[in-house]
C-alpha positions as semicolon CSV with decimal commas, in nm:
position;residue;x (nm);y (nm);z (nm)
1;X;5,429;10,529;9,687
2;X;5,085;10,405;9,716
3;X;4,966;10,574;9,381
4;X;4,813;10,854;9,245
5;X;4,481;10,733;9,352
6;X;4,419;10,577;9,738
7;X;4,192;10,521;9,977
8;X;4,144;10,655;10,362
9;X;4,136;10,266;10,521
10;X;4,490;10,214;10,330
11;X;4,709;10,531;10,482
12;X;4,454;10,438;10,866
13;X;4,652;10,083;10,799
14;X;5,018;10,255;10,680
15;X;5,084;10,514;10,946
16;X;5,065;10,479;11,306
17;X;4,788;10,789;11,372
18;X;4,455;10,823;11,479
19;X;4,172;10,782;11,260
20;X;4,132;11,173;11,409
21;X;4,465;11,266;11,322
22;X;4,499;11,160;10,972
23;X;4,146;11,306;10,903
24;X;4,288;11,647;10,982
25;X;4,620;11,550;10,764
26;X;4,380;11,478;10,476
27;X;4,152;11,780;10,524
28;X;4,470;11,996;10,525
29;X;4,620;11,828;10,215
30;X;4,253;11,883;10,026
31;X;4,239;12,234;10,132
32;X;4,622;12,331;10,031
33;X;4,511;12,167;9,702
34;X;4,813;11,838;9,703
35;X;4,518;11,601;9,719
36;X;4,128;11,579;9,619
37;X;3,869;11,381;9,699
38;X;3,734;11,142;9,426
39;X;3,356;11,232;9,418
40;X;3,259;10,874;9,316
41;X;3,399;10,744;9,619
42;X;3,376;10,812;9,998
43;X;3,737;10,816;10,142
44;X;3,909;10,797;9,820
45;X;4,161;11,053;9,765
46;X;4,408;11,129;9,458
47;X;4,727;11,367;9,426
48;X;4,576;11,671;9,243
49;X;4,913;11,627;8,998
50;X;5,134;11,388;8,850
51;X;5,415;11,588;8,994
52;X;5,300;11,619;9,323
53;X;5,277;11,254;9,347
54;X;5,661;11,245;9,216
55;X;5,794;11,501;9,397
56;X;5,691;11,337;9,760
57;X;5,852;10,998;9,636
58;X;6,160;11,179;9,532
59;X;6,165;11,292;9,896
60;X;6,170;10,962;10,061
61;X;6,476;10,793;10,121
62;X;6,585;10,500;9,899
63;X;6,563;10,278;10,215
64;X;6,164;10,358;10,246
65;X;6,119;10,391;9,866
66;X;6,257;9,991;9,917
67;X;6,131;9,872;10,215
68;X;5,751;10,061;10,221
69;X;5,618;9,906;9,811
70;X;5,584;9,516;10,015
71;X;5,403;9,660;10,284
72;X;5,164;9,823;10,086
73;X;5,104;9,516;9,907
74;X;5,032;9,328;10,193
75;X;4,836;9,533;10,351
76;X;4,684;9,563;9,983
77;X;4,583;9,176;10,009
78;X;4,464;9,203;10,354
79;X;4,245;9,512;10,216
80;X;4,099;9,348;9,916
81;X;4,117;8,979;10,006
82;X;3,785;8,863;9,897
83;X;3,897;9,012;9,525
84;X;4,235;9,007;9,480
85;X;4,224;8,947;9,081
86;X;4,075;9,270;9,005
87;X;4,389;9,446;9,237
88;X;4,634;9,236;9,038
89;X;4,818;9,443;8,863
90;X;4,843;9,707;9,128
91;X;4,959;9,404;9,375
92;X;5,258;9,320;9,096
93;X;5,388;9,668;9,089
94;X;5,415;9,706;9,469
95;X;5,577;9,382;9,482
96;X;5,785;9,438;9,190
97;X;5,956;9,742;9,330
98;X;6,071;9,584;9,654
99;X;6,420;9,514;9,706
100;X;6,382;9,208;9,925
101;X;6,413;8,904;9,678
């Protein structure tokens, strides 16, 4: 739900682990291939596939594929909020897909 592309500080801010724990959750989803690091970037991740990506959003509930898009936006803006233009777009389509109106 957070994208194909996303960053270590964002899932840290998402899930309720150790910085420890979801280290180990990342190295084990580089090394079974589901995710890759983003050699530009330090901490930047992206699903290895399109339908990878899919295929864990399918899983989710509709209640968390309603209730998790407005928490990633906010914690989005808290993220990025000395440049929140240039994470516009991205913002919109978190917000867009919530179902709280």
């Amino acid at each position: 739900m957070i994208g194909r592309e996303f960053d270590f500080d964002l899932l840290a801010r998402m899930t309720d682990n150790s910085d420890d724990d979801l280290s180990d959750i990342v190295d084990e989803a580089v090394i079974a291939h589901v995710i890759e690091d983003m050699t530009a970037a330090i901490e930047l991740y992206r699903f290895t596939h399109a339908l990878i990506q899919q295929t864990l959003y399918e899983k989710q509930t509709s209640s968390r594929r309603a209730r998790l898009p407005p928490r990633i936006g906010e914690t989005l803006e808290d993220i990025y909020r000395d440049g929140l233009e240039a994470r516009a777009s991205e913002l919109v389509g978190h917000f867009s897909k919530s179902s709280r109106r």
